[in-house]
N, C-alpha and C positions, 0 to 999 in steps of 0.2 A: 589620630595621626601616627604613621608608622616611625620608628626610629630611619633615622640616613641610614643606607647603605655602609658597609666597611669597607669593599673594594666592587669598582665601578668598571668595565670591563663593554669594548666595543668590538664585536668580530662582523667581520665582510665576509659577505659571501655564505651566508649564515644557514642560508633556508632550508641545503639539503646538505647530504655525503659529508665531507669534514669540518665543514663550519656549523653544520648542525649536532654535530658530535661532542664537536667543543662546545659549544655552550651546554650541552646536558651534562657533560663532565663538569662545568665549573660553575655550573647552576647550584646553590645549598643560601639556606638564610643568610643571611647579611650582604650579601653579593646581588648587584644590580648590574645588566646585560642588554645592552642596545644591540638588536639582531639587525643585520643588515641583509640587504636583497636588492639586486638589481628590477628583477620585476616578479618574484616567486612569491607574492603576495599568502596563497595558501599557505608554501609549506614553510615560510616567516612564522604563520598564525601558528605555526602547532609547534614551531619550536620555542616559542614565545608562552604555549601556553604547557608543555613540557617544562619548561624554566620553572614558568612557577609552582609549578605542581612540589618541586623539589623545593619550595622554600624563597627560592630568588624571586628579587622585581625584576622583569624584563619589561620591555616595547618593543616597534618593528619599525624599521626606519626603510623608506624604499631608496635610490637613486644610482645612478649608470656611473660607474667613478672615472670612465673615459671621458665622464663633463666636468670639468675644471672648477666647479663648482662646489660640488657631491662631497669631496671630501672635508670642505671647509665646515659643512650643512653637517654632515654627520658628527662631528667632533664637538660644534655647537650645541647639536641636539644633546649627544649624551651629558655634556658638562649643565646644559637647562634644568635637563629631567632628573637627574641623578645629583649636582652639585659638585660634581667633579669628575676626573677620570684617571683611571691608574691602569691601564693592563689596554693597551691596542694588538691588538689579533689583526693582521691583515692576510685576509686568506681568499678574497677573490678574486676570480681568475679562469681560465679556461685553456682549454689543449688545439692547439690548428697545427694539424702534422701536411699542410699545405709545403711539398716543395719547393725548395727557394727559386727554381725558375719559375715556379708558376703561381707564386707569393707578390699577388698586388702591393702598391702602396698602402693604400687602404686598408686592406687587411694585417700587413704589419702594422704601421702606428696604431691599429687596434688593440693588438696584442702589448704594443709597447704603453700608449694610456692606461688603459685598463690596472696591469701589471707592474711595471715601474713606475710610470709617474700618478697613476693611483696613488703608489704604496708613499711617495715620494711627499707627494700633498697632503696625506694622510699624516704621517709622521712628522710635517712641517706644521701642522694645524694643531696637533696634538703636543707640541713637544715641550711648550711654555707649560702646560696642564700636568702633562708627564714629571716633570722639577716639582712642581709643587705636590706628588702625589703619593702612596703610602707604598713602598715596597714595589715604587712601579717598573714595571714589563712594557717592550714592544719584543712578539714574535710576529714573523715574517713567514710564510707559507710558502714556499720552493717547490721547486720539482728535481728528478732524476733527471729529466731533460737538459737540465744545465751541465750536468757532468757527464754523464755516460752518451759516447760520441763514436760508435761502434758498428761494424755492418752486419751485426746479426740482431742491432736492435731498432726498434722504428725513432727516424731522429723527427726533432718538431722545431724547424729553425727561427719561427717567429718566436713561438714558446723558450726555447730558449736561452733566445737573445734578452727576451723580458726580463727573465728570470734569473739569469745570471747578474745582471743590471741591479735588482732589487738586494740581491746577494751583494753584491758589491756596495751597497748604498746601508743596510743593512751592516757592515762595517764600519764603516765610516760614520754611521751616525752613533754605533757605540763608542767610539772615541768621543764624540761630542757628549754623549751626554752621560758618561762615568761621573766625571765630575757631581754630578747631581747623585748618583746612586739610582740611576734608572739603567737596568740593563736591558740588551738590544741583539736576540739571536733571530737562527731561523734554523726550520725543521724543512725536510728535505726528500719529500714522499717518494715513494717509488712507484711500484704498478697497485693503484689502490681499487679493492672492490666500489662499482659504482651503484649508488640506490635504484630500485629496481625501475625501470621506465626510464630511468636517463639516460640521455645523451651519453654516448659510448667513444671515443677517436677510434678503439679497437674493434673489429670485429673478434665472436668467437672466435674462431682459427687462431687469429693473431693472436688474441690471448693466451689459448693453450698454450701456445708455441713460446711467448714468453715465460709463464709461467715457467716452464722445463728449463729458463734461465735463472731463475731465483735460485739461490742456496739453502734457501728456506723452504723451496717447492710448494708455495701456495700466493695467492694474492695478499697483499694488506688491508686489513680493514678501518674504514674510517674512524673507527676506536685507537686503532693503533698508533696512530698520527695524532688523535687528541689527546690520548695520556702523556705524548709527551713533550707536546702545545703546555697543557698545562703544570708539568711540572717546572719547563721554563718560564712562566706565567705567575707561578708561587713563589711566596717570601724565602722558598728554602733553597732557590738558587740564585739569590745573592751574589753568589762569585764568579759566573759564569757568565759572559760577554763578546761579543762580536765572533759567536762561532755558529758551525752551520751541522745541526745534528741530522744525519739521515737512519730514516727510519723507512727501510727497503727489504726488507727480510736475506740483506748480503749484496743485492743488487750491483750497490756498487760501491768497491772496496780497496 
């Protein structure tokens, strides 16, 4: 029989690009990792089996967090399998640079389930777990889209509307749950490199062409975004709450 875990750790949106980043970042012995995926079955399996290469217990939890259900189920799970949970990651999500005149309903409340009231459920199911839990963490997964609102850059008005939402919510619940000593930020990606084969909002062109707005003059990598996922994640930020770190190479300033 293995000893428990020390810290118990649930990220969405796990399978590829920054949620699969984070978890290889905060994958090490004692640390157990409920990876989440809407339907990326595969690349769950290899970040799952990445985890434990590094020492960590991980599993792979599948469900769509736009079903009202999903987030209750995933919080359940991890607290089953692990016996508790201290560090929520909500990092799934997705980009629809769909213009708002031509932005079904449909398609926004997608953007908004998924995204805010994902993150919303998620952090409502987790939160009684979170009080009782060891040096616990919620980070939150943002985008540039919420802040940078500019005509030389591509805006995503579904995206975010979500996104600023969960930011907004994401405050609010570190007021509630200071008290306990659970802290509650979010990180704030900019134009981040995507893993190869995927789903892109950009095309080339457009990317170049952003890129040449960076101040940093290159993309970000999905690492770049987990380091520091995880060090608001770790015991050592403690003091740090209800703020929203962007890590954009200057983006936006």
């Amino acid at each position: 029989m293995t000893d428990a875990p020390t810290r118990v750790v649930l990220v969405t949106g796990a399978a590829s690009g920054i949620g699969a980043a984070i978890c290889r970042t905060l994958a090490a012995p004692g640390v157990a990792i409920l990876v989440h995926t809407r339907k990326n079955h595969a690349g769950a399996e290899a970040v799952v089996a990445a985890a434990r290469q590094a020492g960590a217990e991980a599993a792979m939890a599948l469900g769509d967090l736009a079903d009202q259900a999903t987030a209750d189920a995933l919080v359940a799970n991890a607290v089953a399998r692990f016996g508790r949970l201290d560090v929520l990651i909500a990092n799934a999500g997705f980009a629809d640079r769909t213009p708002l005149a031509e932005l079904s309903d449909t398609a926004m409340t997608r953007s908004v389930e998924t995204i805010q009231n994902g993150f919303f459920r998620l952090a409502r199911a987790a939160a009684p777990h979170l009080r009782a839990g060891r040096d616990a963490r919620v980070v939150a997964v943002s985008s540039f889209a919420a802040h940078a609102f500019r005509t030389d850059l591509p805006v995503f008005p579904a995206s975010a509307a979500a996104k600023a939402a969960m930011e907004a919510l994401t405050r609010a619940l570190a007021i509630e749950l200071a008290p306990a000593g659970v802290t509650v930020n979010a990180v704030v990606p900019g134009f981040i490199r995507k893993d190869s084969g995927a789903h892109a909002a950009l095309d080339a062109e457009q990317t170049r062409t952003n890129i040449a707005r960076i101040p940093m003059g290159r993309l970000g990598l999905p690492q770049d975004v987990a380091t520091a996922v995880a060090f608001l994640a770790s015991p050592a930020a403690g003091y740090i709450t209800g703020q929203a770190l962007h890590v954009d190479g200057g983006l936006v300033i």
